[in-house]
FIMIFI-395476 format. One line per 2 residues: number of its first residue (from 0); for each residue x, y, z of C-alpha. Coordinates in steps of 0.25 Angstrom, whole numbers, plus 2048, in hexadecimal, padded with zeros to 3 digits. Example, Ala and Ser with C-alpha at 12.3 -4.5 7.8 and 13.67 -1.06 7.14 Angstrom:
2
0 = 831/7EE/81F ~ 837/7FC/81D
END
This chain:
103
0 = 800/800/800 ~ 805/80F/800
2 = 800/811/80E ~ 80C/819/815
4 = 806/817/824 ~ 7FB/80F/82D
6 = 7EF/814/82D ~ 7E2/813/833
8 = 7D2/818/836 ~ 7D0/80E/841
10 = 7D1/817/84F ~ 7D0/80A/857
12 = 7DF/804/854 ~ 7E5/811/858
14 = 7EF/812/865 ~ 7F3/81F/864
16 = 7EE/82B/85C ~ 7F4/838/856
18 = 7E9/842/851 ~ 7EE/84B/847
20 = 7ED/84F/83A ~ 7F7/846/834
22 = 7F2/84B/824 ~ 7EE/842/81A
24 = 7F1/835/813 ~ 7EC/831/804
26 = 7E7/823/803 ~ 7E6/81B/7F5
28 = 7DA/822/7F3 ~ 7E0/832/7F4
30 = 7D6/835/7FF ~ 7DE/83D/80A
32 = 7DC/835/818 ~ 7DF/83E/823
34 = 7E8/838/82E ~ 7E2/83D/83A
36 = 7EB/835/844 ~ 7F7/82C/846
38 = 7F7/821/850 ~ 7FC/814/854
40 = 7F3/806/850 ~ 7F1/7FA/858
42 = 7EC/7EE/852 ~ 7EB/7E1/857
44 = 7ED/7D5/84E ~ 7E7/7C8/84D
46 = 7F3/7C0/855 ~ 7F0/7CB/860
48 = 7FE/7D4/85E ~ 7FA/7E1/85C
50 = 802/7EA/84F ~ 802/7F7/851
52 = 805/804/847 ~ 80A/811/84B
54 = 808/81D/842 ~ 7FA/817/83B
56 = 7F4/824/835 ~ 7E4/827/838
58 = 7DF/82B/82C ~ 7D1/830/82B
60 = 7CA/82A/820 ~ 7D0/81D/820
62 = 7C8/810/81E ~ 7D4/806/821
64 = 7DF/803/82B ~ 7ED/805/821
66 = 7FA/7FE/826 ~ 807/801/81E
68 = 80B/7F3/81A ~ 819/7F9/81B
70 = 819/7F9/828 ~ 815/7ED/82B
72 = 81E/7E6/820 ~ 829/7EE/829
74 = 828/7E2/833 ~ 82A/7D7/82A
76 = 81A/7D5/827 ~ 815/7D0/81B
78 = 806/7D5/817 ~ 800/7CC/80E
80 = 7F2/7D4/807 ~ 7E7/7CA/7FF
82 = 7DA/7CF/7F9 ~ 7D2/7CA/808
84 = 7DD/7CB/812 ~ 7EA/7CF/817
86 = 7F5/7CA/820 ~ 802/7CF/826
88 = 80D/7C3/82A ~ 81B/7C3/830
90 = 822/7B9/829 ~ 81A/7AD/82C
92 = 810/7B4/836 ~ 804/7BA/832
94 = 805/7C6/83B ~ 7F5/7CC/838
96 = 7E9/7C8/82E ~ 7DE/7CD/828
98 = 7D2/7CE/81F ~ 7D2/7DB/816
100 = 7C5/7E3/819 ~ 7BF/7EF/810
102 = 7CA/7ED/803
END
């Protein structure tokens, strides 16, 4: 993707929160999203470990969570995307699973 950060609408996985003006962001579409906050992101995965982002962008008008696939590639994680689900493994390991919803 050509996302350059984490982002998120979804108040409830925030731990902290910067309010701010922070200007705007252009998604595939050209609408401007205005990034109303920063914050940290706690999310609990299905083995019970809990991942967590740091400078996840709050964007106004976004649907979606985003994650920078970069980032997570950073520590040796593989993302693996099909046309239903996706996954994320560690070598042999598959870290964290899922069903794609709304694409």
């Amino acid at each position: 993707s050509g996302a350059s950060f984490h982002a998120t609408p979804h108040r409830h996985y925030f731990v902290d929160y910067v309010k701010e003006d922070f200007g705007n962001v252009y998604p595939a579409d050209d609408e401007p999203c205005t990034i109303v906050g920063i914050v940290c992101v706690q999310v609990k995965i299905q083995n019970g470990n809990t991942w967590i982002f740091k400078d996840v962008r709050n964007l106004s008008t976004l649907r979606r969570n985003l994650v920078l696939e970069e980032q997570l590639g950073n520590d040796v994680c593989t993302m693996i995307f099909t046309s239903h689900s996706w996954k994320v493994t560690k070598g042999a390991l598959v870290v964290v699973r899922g069903k794609n919803v709304g694409t």
